[in-house]
C-alpha positions in Angstrom: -23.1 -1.8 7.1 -21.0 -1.0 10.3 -18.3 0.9 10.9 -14.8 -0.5 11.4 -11.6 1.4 12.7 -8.5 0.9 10.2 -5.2 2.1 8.9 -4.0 2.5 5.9 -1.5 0.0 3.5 0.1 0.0 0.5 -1.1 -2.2 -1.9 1.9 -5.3 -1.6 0.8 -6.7 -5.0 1.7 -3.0 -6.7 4.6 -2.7 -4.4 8.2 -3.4 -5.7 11.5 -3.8 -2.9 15.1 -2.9 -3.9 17.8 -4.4 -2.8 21.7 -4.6 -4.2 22.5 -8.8 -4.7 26.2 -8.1 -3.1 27.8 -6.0 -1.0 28.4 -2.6 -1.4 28.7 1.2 -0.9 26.6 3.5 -1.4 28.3 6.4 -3.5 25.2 8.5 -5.3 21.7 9.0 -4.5 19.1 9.8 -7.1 15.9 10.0 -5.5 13.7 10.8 -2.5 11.1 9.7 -0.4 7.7 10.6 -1.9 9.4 11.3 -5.0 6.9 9.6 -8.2 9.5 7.4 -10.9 8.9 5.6 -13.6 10.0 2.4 -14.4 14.1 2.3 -15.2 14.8 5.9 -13.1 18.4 5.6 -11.7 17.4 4.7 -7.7 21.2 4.6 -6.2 24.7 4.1 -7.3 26.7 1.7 -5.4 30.5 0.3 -5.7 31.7 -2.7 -4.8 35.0 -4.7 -5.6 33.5 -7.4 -6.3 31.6 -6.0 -9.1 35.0 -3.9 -10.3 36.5 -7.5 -10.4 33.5 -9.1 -12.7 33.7 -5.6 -14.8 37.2 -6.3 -15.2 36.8 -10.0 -16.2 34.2 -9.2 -18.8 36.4 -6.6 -20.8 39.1 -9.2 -20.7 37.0 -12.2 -22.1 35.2 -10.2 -24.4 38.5 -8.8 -26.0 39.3 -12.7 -26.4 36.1 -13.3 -27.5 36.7 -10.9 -30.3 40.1 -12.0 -31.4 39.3 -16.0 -31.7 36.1 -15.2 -33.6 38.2 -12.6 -36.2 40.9 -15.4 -36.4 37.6 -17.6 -37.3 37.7 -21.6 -36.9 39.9 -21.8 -39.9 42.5 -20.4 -37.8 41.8 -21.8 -34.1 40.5 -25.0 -32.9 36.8 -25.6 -32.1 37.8 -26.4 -28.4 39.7 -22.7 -27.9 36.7 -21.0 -30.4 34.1 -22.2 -27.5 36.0 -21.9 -24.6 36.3 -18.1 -25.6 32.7 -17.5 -26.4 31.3 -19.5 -22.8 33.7 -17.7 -21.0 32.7 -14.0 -22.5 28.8 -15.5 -21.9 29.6 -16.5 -18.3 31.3 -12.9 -17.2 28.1 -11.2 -19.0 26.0 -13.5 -16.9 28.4 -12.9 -13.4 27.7 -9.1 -14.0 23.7 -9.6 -14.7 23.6 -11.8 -11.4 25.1 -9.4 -9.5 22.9 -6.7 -10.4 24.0 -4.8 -12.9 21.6 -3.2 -15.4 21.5 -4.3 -19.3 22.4 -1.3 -20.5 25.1 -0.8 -17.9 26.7 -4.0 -19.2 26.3 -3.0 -23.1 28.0 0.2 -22.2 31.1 -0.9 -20.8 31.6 -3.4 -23.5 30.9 -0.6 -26.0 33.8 1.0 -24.5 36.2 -1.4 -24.4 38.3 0.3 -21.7 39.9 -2.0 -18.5 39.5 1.4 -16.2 35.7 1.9 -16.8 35.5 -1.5 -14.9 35.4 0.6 -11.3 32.8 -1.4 -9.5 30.4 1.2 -9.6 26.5 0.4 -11.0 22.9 1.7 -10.4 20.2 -0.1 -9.3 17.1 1.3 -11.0 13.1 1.2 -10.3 11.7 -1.7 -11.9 8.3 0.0 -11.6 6.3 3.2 -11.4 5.2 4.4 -8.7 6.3 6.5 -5.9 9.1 6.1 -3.3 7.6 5.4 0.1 10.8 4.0 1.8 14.3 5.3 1.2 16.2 3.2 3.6 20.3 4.0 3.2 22.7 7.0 4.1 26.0 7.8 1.2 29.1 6.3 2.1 27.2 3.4 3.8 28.1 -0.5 3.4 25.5 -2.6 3.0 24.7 -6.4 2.9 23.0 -8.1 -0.2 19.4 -8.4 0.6 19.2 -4.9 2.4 16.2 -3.2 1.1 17.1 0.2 0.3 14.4 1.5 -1.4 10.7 0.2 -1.6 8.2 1.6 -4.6 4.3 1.5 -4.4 1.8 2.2 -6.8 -0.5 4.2 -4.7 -3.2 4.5 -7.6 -4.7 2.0 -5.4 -4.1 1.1 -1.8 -5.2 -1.4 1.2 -7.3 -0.4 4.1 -6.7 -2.8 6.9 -9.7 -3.0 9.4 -10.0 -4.4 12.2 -13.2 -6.4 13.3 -14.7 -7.9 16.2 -15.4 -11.8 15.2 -19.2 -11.1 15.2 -18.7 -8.8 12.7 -16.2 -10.9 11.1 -18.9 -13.3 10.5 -21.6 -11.3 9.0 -19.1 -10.0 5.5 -17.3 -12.2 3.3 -14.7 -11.4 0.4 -16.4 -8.9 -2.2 -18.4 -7.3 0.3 -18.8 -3.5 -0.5 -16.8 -1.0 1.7 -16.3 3.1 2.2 -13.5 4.3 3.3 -13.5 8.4 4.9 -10.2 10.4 4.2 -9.2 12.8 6.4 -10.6 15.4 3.5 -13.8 14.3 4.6 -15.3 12.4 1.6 -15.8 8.9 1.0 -13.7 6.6 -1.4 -15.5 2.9 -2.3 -13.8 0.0 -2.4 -14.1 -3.7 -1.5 -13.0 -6.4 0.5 -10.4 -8.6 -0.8 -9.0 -10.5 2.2 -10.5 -12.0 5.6 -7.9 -13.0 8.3 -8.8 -16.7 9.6 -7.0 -15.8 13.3 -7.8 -13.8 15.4 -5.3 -11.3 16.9 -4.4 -12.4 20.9 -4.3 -8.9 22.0 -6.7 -7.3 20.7 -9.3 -10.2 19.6 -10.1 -9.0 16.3 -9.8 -10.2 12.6 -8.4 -8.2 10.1 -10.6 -7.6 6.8 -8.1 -6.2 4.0 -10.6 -3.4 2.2 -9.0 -2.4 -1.5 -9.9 1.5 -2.5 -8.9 3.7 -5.3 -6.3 6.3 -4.4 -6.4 8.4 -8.1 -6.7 11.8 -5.9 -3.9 10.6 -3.6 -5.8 11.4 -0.6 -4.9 8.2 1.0 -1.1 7.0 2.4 0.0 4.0 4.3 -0.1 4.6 8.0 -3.1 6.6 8.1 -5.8 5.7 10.3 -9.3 5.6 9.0 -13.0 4.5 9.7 -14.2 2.3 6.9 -18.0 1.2 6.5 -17.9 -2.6 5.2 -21.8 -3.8 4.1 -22.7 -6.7 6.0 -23.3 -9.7 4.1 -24.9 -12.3 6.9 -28.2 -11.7 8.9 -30.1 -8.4 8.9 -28.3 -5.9 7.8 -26.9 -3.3 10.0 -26.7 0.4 9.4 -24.1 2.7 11.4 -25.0 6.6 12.4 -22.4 9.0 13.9 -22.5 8.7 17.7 -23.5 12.0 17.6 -27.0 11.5 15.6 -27.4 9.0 19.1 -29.3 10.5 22.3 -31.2 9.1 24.9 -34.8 10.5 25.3 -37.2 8.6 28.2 -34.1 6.3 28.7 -34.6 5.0 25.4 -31.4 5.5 22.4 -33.5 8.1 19.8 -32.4 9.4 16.6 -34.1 12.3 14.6 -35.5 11.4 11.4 -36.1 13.9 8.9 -39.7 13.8 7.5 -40.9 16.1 4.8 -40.6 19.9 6.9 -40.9 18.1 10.4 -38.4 16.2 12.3 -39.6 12.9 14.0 -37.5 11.4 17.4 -37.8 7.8 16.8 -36.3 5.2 18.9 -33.6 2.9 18.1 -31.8 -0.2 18.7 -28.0 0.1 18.9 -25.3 -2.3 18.6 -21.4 -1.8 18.4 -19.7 1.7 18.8 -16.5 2.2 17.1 -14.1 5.3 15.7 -17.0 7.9 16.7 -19.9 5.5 14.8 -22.3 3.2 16.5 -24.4 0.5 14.5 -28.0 0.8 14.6 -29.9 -2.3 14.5 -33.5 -1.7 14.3 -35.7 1.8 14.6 -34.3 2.9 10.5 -34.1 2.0 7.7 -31.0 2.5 4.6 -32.3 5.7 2.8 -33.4 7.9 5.8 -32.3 11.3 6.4 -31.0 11.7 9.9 -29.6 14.7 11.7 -26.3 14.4 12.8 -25.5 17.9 14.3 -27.0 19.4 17.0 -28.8 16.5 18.4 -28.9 17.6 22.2 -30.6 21.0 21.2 -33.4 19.5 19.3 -33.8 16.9 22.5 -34.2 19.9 24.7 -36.5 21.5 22.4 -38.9 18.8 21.6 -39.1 18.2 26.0 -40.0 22.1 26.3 -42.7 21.4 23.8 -43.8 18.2 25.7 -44.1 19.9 28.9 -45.6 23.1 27.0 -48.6 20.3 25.8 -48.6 18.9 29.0 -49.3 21.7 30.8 -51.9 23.3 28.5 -54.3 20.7 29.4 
């Protein structure tokens, strides 16, 4: 494997946008950024004359509706009993289109009453998940389309790393990944996207890494290291810079062996996010010091030159 720098993404295909269909003000908010909902939790109130005026209509053509179908089609003609009951369906639809909730809409006809019909409605989440963009001040107009608030499900989340194209070429979609949190421990996951392009400034590929999230040690905009198992060629291991020294001029790492600790010498490739790949000298499975590499150089050359000069 071989170690990648990254940041972190919400998962787009568990992520939900909000946005009111026509213009409006903002009049209530109900919820904050990093705040968990369920699906249905009131989001923001807005008002809007527009939607006062389709409220309005509604009330009207339902209370017609009403009337023609009591009178029954004994009483009025077919033309007048349809007209009433398409324009009732239309205003319920006009409201619906606009973006106002079912259960909004079944209330005010429940009520019956002309001055209900103020304009004012809620948008509400249409998923779980937590709020990860709150986007709008009260009192504020905005535009149809603005995205006010934006809902992931961070149970799972994208790690997009970037890659140099070599590297690009050795994994391929499914390939096993780690990803470190800044906790320390390591969360697996799997490649589920390759970019085709490569980026002009910083000639690399992106490889989109899914991971699980469920102790929600992970949130977009983090950056992380994250180990992706190379699919093509030899496969490459990756060792903390740190485990790295040069003894005799030669890149050496410390193997542990049993009680005793052997320098063997190694072939590196890539260094990335504090990790460099190691291409020949170990193998996957070996234990190899990390810490305190320098002072276990310096005390294997005093033993040399002890050896050397007791003959």
């Amino acid at each position: 494997e071989f170690i990648a720098p990254g940041e972190v993404t919400a998962n787009r295909y568990k992520t939900a946008q909000v946005a009111p269909r026509i213009s409006a003000q903002i009049v209530e908010r109900h919820i904050v950024r990093g705040e968990k909902v369920e699906e249905g939790a009131p989001l923001v109130t807005l008002s809007s004359v527009e939607m006062a005026e389709a409220q309005g209509a509604l009330i009207i053509n339902d209370k017609e509706w009403r009337r023609v179908r009591n009178l029954g089609r004994d009483v009025v003609s077919e033309k007048r009993y349809v007209e009433a009951e398409v324009a009732r369906q239309q205003a319920h639809a006009k409201l619906l289109s606009f973006g106002m909730a079912e259960q909004e809409v079944a209330a005010l006809l429940k009520s019956g009453d002309a001055s209900k019909a103020t304009g004012r409605f809620i948008l509400f989440a249409p998923q779980s998940g937590t709020i990860v963009r709150d986007d709008f001040t009260l009192g504020e107009f905005v535009d149809p389309g603005r995205v006010l608030v934006e809902i992931s499900d961070e149970s799972t989340v994208w790690v997009e790393a970037r890659l140099t194209a070599e590297q690009a070429q050795r994994i391929a979609v499914g390939a096993s990944a780690r990803v470190k949190s800044s906790a320390g421990h390591w969360e697996e996951g799997e490649v589920i996207q390759l970019q085709h392009a490569l980026d002009e400034t910083t000639r690399t590929l992106m490889a989109r890494v899914e991971i699980g999230n469920e102790d929600d040690d992970f949130h977009a905009g983090q950056f992380v290291d994250a180990a992706i198992a190379a699919g093509g060629g030899d496969e490459t291991l990756a060792l903390p810079e740190s485990a790295v020294v040069l003894m005799d001029g030669a890149p050496t790492v410390f193997r542990i062996e049993g009680d005793e600790i052997e320098p063997v010498s190694v072939e590196t490739g890539t260094a990335s996010g504090g990790w460099i790949e190691i291409a020949s000298g170990v193998s996957a499975g070996d234990e190899i010091v990390t810490e305190q590499t320098f002072l276990l150089k310096s005390l294997i050359q005093k033993t040399k030159m002890g050896e050397g000069h007791g003959h």
